[in-house]
N, C-alpha and C positions, 0 to 999 in steps of 0.2 A: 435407543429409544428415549425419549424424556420423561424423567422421573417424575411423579407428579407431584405438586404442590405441596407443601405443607398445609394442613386446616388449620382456619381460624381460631384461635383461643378464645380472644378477646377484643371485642371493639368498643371504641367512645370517640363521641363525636364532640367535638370544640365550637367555636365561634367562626372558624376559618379552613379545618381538616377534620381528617377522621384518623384517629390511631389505631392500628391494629398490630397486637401481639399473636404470633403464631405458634402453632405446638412445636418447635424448633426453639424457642427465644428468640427466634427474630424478631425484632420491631420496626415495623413503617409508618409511614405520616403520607398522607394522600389530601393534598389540598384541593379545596372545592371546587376553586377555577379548574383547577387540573383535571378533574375527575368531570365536571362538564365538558369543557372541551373534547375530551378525548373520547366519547362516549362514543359507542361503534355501533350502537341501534340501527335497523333497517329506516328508519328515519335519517337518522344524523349521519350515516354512511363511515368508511372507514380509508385512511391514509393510504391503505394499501393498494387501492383500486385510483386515490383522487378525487372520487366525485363525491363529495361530505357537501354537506347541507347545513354544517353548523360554523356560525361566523361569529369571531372573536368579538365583535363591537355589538352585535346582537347580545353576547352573556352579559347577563349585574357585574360590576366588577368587584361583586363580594355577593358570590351564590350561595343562599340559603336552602338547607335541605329540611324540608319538611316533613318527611319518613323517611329511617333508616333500617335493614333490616339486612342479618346477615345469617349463610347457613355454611352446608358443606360444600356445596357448588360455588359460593360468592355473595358479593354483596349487592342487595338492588338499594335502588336509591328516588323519592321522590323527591323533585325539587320543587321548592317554593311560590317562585313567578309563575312560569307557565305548569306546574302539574306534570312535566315530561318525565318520564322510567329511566332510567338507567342501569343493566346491568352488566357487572363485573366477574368474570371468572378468576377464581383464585391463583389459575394457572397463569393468567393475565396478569392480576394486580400483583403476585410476586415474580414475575419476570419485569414487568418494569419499575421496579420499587427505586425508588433516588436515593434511600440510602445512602451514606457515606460508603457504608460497606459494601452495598449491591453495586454501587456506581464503579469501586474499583475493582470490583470482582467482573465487571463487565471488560475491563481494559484488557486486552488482550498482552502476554509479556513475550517478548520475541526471545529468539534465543543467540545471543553471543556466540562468534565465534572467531577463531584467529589459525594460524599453520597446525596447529593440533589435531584438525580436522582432518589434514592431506587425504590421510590412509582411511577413512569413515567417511567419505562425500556420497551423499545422498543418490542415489541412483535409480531410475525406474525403467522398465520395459514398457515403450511406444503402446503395441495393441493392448497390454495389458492394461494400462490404463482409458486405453479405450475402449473397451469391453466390460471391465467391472467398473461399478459406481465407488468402491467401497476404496478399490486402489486410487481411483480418480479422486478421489476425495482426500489420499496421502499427500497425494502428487501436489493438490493447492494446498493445505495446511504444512509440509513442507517449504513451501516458497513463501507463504506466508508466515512460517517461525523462523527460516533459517535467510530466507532472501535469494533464495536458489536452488537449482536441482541437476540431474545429470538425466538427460534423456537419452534409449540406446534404442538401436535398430528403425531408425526414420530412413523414410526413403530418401534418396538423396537428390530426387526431381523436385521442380517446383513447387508440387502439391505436397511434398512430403513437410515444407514448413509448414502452411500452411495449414494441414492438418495438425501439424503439434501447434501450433499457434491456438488454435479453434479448443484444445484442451483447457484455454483460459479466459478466452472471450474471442472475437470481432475481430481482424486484423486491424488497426488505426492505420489510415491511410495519410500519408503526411507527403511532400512531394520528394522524398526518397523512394516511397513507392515500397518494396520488398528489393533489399539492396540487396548486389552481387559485389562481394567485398572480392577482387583480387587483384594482380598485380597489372598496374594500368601502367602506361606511359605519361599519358597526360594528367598526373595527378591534380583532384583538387579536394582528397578525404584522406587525412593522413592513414587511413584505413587499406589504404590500397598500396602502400608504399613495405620496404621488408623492415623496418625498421623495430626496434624494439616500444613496447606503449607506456607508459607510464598507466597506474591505475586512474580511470577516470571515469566520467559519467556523461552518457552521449547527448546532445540537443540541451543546452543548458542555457542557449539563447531564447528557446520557447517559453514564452508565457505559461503554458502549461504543457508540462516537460513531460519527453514520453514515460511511458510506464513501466511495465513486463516487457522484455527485452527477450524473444528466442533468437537463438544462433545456430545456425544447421551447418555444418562438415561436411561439405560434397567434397575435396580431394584438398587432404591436407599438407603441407609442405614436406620435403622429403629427409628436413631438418629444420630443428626449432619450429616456431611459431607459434610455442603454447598459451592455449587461454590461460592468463590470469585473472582473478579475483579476490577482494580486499571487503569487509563486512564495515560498510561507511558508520553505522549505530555502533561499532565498536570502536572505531577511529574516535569518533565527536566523544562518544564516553569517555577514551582518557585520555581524550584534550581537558573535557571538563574538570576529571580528577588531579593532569597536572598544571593546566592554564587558563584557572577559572576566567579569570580579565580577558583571555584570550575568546574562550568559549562565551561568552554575554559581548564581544565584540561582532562575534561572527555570528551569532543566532538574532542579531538588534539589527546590527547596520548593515544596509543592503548593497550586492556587487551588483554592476553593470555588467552582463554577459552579453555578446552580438557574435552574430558572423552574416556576412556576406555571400548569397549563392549566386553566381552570376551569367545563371541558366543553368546551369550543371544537374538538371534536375527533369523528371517526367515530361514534364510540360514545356518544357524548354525556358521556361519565363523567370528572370531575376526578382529573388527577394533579398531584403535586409531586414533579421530578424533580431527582436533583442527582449533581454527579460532583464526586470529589478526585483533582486529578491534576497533577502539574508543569503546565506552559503547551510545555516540550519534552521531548519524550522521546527518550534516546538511547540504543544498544544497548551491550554489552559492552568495545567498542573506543571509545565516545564518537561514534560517528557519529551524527548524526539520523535518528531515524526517525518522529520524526512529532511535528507540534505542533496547540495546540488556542490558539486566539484570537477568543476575541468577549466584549468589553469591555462590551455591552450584559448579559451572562451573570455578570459575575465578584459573588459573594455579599461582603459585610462578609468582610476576610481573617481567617481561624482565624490566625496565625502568632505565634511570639514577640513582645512589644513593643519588642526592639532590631531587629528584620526590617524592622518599619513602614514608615517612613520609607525604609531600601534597597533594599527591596521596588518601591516605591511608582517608586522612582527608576530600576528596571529595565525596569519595564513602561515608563513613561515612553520612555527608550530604545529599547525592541523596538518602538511604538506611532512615534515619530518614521523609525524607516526603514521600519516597515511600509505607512504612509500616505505617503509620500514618491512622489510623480507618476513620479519617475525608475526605478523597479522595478512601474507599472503599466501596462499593455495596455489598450484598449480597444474592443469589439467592438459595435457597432450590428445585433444580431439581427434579424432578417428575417424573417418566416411561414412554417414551413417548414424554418428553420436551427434547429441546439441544439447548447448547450454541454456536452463530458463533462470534469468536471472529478475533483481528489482532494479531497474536502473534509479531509479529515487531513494536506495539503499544501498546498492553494493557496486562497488566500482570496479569495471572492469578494463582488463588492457591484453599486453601477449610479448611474448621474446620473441627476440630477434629471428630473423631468417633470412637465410641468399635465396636467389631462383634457383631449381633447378631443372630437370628435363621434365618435371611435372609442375605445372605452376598451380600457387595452392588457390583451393575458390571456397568459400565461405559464405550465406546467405542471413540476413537478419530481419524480421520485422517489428511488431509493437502491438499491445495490447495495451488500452489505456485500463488505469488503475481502478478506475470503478467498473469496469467491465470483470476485471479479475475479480471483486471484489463481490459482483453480484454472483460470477461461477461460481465462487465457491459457496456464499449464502444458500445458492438455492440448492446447491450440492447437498447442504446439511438440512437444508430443510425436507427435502426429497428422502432422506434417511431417517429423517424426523428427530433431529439433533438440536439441541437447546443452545448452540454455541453460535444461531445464524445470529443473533442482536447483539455479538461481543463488539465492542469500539478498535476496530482497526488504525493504526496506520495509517491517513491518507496520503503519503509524500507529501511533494512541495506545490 
């Protein structure tokens, strides 16, 4: 449940904001603009719904308040031009306080992880998370701190992804469709071949690359072919810690990633896809928020000719701890088991396998990332949890 607000101690109003100290010590600063703006009056409407009535080029761009008045409930406030109310609930104005300190207490902190995990991989029961709100709610906050999870007892028919898909949003429909990963003849998805993977991260030619990545186990090889996975936010961390030049080359300067599908696809119809984008992407403060790596993707580099060679020398670096055994898991899927992973975080691949009198089949689809993003928001809000407005993540 959400604890409720601290009360006001103490407010004063300036030329530009209002101060208020709380019975906690907290202190906030609430600027005028801001606090017009954002006013959720049945007049003025609110974000949440879209349909607001109140326009930026409409406010003074230095709103005067003419009455201030504050209690236990909140603050109201008269403004000066037109006379309009505004009020603020406490529970409001200290959840979204800008604070330095409320701002990063809002960041969400993921949790690192590397081989240590093996024997502790997160695991959940299918209907169990379909039936209670409370486990459903583990099941995304897990993928959201770890970047992955182990799902057991799915059906192993088409609907059975499908349904674990739906535990995190919408399936994204892209023109792989709900792919059946097995052993073809006519290859053209290194996916379908026995071959061992390298850790890596799927559609890296998309402009906007998939997201939640499920993997469903209908009949697995009858040797090898284990998923692997690699935690990408621990790789880029200590590229950062040992090749900083490396790490500001590859978060700055952007790879050309393509691939060619030449029908190979739903609809039959050939594309050529391609995205420019860093290899990491980081937010405003330099945190990571999301990387993109598969080296089977990367085009001839568009860069400088003095980049080349440094360029060259980075990846090199991020490709040596990112394939390093000692930062990878390994999971031996089962019929019936599936992996939810972040494909905009954690990279995944598989050991090697022969055919043999059982040939192995595998299903996968996609959740795009603000789709997961709103499941679990409103998961938390549905529980009435003070953690839906924390700043996620948004990959690349």
């Amino acid at each position: 449940m959400t604890a409720p607000a601290p009360a006001i101690q103490a407010i004063e109003k300036t030329d530009s904001a209002i101060n208020v100290l709380w019975t906690d010590g907290h202190r906030s600063q609430y600027h005028h603009i801001w606090l017009r703006h954002q006013c959720e009056c049945r007049e003025c409407g609110t974000p949440m719904d879209g349909l607001r009535n109140v326009w930026i080029l409409d406010i003074p761009e230095k709103p005067e308040i003419d009455e201030l008045t504050s209690g236990p409930d909140g603050v109201r406030i008269t403004w000066a031009d037109d006379h309009h109310q505004s009020v603020y609930t406490t529970q409001w104005l200290r959840k979204h306080c800008y604070s330095p300190q409320s701002r990063a207490a809002r960041r969400h902190e993921v949790t690192y992880w590397d081989t240590r995990i093996q024997h502790d991989i997160p695991v959940f029961e299918f209907s169990a998370a379909q039936q209670s709100a409370e486990i459903h709610l583990r099941v995304l906050e897990t993928v959201r701190d770890y970047g992955f999870c182990q799902l057991e007892n799915l059906d192993t028919r088409l609907q059975g992804i499908q349904n674990a898909a739906h535990l995190f949003g919408p399936v994204r429909v892209t023109h792989f469709g709900i792919s059946e990963i097995t052993e073809k003849s006519a290859q053209y998805n290194v996916g379908d071949s026995g071959r061992a993977l390298h850790p890596h991260m799927d559609e890296t030619y998309r402009i906007s690359s998939v997201g939640i990545t499920v993997l469903q186990m209908v009949t697995p090889s009858e040797s090898g072919g284990h998923s692997t996975l690699v935690d990408g936010f621990n790789a880029v961390r200590r590229l950062r810690d040992t090749s900083p030049d490396a790490f500001d080359l590859l978060s700055t300067v952007p790879v050309t990633f393509c691939r060619h599908h030449a029908g190979e696809s739903l609809d039959g119809k050939r594309r050529m896809l391609v995205s420019r984008t860093p290899m990491i992407r980081l937010d405003e403060n330099g945190e990571v928020m999301g990387v993109r790596i598969n080296e089977r993707h990367i085009s001839p580099l568009d860069v400088e000719g003095s980049l080349v060679e440094p360029f060259y020398r980075a990846i090199r670096d991020l490709l040596k701890i990112t394939y390093d055994p000692a930062l990878r898991i390994e999971i031996p899927l089962q019929a019936g088991q599936g992996l939810v992973f972040d494909n905009q975080r954690v990279l995944h691949g598989r050991t090697a396998f022969v055919r043999g009198k059982r040939p192995r089949h595998a299903r996968t689809c996609t959740v795009n990332t603000e789709e997961f993003h709103s499941t679990l928001r409103l998961r938390q809000m549905d529980l009435d949890l003070p953690e839906s407005n924390q700043t996620l993540y948004p990959g690349m």
